[in-house]
N, C-alpha and C positions, 0 to 999 in steps of 0.2 A: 546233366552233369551230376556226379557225386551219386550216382546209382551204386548199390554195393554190389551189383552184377557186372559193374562197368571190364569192359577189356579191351585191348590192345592187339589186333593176330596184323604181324607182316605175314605181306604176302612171299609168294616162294620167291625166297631169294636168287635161287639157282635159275630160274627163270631168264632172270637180268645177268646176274654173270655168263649166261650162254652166250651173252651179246659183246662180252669183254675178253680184251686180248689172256689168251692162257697164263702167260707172267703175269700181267694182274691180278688172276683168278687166282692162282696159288697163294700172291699174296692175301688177298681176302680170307681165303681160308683158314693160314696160319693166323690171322689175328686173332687175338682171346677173348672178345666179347662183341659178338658180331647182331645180338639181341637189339644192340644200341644206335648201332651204327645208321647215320642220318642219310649220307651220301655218298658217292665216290665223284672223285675229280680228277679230271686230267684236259690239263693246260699243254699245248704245242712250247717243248722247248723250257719245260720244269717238271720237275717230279711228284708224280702221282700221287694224290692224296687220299685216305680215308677221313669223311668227319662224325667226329661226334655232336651231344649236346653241347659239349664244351671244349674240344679237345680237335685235335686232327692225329695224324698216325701218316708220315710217309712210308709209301708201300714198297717202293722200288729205290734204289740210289742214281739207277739210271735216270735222263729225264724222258719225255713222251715225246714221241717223232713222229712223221706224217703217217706213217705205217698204224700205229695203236689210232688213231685218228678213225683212218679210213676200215680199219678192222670194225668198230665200233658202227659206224655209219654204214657199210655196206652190212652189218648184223639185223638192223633196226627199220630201213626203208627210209621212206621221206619221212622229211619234216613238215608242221606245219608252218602257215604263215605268223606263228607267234614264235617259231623256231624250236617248239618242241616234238616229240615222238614218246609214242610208250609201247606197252606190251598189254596183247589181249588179257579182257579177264584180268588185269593187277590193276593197281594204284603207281607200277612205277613207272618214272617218268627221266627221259634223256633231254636236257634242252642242250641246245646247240649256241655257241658263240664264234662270230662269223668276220673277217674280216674285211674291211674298205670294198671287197671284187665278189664278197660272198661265200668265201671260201670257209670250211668250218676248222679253226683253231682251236675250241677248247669245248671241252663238254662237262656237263654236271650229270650223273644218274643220281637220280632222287629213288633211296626205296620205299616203297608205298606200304604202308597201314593203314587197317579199316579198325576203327573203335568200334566197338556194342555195347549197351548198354547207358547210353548217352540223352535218352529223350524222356526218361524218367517226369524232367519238371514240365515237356510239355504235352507228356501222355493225353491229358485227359480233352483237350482241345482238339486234337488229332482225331478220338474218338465223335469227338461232337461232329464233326464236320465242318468246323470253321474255319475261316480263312485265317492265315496267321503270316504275320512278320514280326523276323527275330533280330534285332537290331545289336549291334555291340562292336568292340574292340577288335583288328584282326588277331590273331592265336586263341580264342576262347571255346572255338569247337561248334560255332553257326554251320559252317559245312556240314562236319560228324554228325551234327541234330539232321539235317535236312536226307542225309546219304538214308541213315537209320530211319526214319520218317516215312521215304519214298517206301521200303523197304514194306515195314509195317500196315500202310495202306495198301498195298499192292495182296502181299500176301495173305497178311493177314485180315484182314478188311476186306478186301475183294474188289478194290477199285480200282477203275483204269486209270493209270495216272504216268503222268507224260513227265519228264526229267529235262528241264533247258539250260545243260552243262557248259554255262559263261567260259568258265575257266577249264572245265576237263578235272575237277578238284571233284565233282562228288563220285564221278563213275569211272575215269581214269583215261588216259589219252586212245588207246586201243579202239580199235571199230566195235568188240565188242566189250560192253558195259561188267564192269565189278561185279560178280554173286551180292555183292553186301548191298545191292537195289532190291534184289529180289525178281522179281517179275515186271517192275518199273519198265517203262521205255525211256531210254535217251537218245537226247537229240542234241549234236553239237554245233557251237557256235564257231562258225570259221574266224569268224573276228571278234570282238565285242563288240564293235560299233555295231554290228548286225544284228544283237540281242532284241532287240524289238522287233525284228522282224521274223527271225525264228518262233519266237512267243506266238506270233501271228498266224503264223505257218501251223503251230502244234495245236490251235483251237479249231482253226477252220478245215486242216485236213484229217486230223488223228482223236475228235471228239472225246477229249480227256475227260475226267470226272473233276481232277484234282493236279493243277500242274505247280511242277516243284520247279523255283529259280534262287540259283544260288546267283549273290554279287551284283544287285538291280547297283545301278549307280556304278561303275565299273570304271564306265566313261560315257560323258556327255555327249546325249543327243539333241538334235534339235527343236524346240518347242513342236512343231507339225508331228514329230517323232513322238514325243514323250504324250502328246495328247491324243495319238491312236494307241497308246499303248496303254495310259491309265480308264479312257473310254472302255479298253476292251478288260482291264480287270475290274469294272466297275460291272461290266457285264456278268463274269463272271459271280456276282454275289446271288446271281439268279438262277445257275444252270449248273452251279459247284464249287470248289474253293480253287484258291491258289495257296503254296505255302515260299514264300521272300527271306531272302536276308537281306543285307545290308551293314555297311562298315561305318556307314553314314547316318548319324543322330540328327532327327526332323530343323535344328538350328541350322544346319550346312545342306538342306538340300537345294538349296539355290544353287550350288555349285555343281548339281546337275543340269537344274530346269536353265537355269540362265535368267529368269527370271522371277519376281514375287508372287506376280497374279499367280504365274502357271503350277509355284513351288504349293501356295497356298491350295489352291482345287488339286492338287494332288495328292496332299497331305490330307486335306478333305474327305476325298474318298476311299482313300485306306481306313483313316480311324473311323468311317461310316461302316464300312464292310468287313475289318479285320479286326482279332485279337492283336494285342500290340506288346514284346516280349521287349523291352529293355534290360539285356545282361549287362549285367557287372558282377563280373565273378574273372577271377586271376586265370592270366595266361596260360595256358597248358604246355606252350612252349617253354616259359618261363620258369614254368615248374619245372619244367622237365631237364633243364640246365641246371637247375637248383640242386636236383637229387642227385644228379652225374657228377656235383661238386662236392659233395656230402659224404 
């Protein structure tokens, strides 16, 4: 963060309005600073919103009926079991909100932005080859580091190195992966709770040099879980690195392990085998509502 090369590119927006009803798209259009623009919303039975950092903008005066609904859904294919969908190649992202029978009533498009210029402070460890967890606050850009990271290893480095997309946040809901990896592979998590066992999957089938996991801690597994899973990055300090985030400060990781011993040998073997990045540096979200107020 704070690189003077840093930048911001959304992806094609037009991309994602292909998936929205035409009166929508119009109004998208007509808006005046569409650079800004966070999301689009439309709720069954109110009117369709744009948001900003700080701000919303209704688009239409009519409300959203089952027709824009199913326009939108039958544009985009399934959902997954976290209820979202995106667009190959982007960062953007469709979740779904579903009613009591499963039916889909409202939907969020999220438009997707890829930062560069973001890994400045943890360049030079990247080069080394060491293993690193970047621990911090969510909005401060652990993702952005990790997406740039894979990115950089991959191309420019020349390592093979495996991507285990917890959330679908570094490379983007599509089957196929964001340009901003580069040459990276990813592998996505149908659930989280599965996240140890995709990790599992990415050492023992696809011989990584360097695997990237964004959101260790997401949600609790159970000690047998968590203790093939630190076993196998403890392995790793022998045959490559691994590069982690986490929202989770080593005082709270009990709230994954479930317990002390386990929290303790896990914390053990990280600060044995990794650089350890505690950010504290302000929100980028936060900022970014700041300046849209300003």
């Amino acid at each position: 963060m704070g690189s003077r090369d840093q930048r911001e590119t959304m992806d094609d927006l037009d991309v994602l309005l292909a998936a929205l009803p035409p009166e929508i798209v119009d109004a998208i259009h007509a808006l005046p600073d569409r650079e800004t623009l966070i999301e689009v919303v439309l709720d069954l039975g109110r009117r369709p919103e744009a948001r900003y950092p700080s701000s919303e903008v209704t688009l239409l005066e009519r409300e959203v009926v089952e027709a824009d609904i199913a326009y939108v859904v039958d544009h985009i294919g399934s959902f997954g079991d976290d209820n979202r969908a995106g667009i190959e190649r982007t960062l953007h992202r469709i979740s779904a909100i579903r009613n009591r029978n499963g039916k889909v009533v409202g939907l969020t498009c999220r438009i997707g932005r890829a930062v560069y210029g973001t890994i400045e402070i943890i360049a030079d460890f990247i080069e080394t080859g060491k293993s690193i967890l970047i621990m911090g606050r969510p909005g401060i850009g652990k993702t952005t580091m990790l997406r740039e990271a894979a990115r950089v290893l991959a191309d420019d480095l020349g390592k093979r190195v495996v991507v285990v997309d917890t959330s679908n946040e570094i490379a983007g809901d599509g089957d196929i992966p964001h340009p901003a990896i580069g040459k990276a592979r990813r592998m996505q998590v149908r659930t989280p709770s599965l996240q140890h066992e995709v990790m599992i999957e990415a050492v023992e089938n696809h011989n990584p040099e360097v695997i990237v996991i964004d959101d260790l801690g997401y949600v609790q597994q159970s000690r047998e879980e968590m203790e093939v899973l630190f076993t196998l990055l403890a392995e790793r300090y022998e045959r490559g690195s691994v590069m982690i985030t986490s929202n989770l400060p080593f005082s709270k990781w009990e709230a994954i392990f479930k317990d002390p011993m386990t929290t303790a040998a896990a914390i053990d073997r990280l600060v044995h085998h990794c650089v350890i990045l505690e950010l504290n540096i302000p929100s980028y979200r936060m900022e970014q509502a700041k300046r849209s107020q300003a």
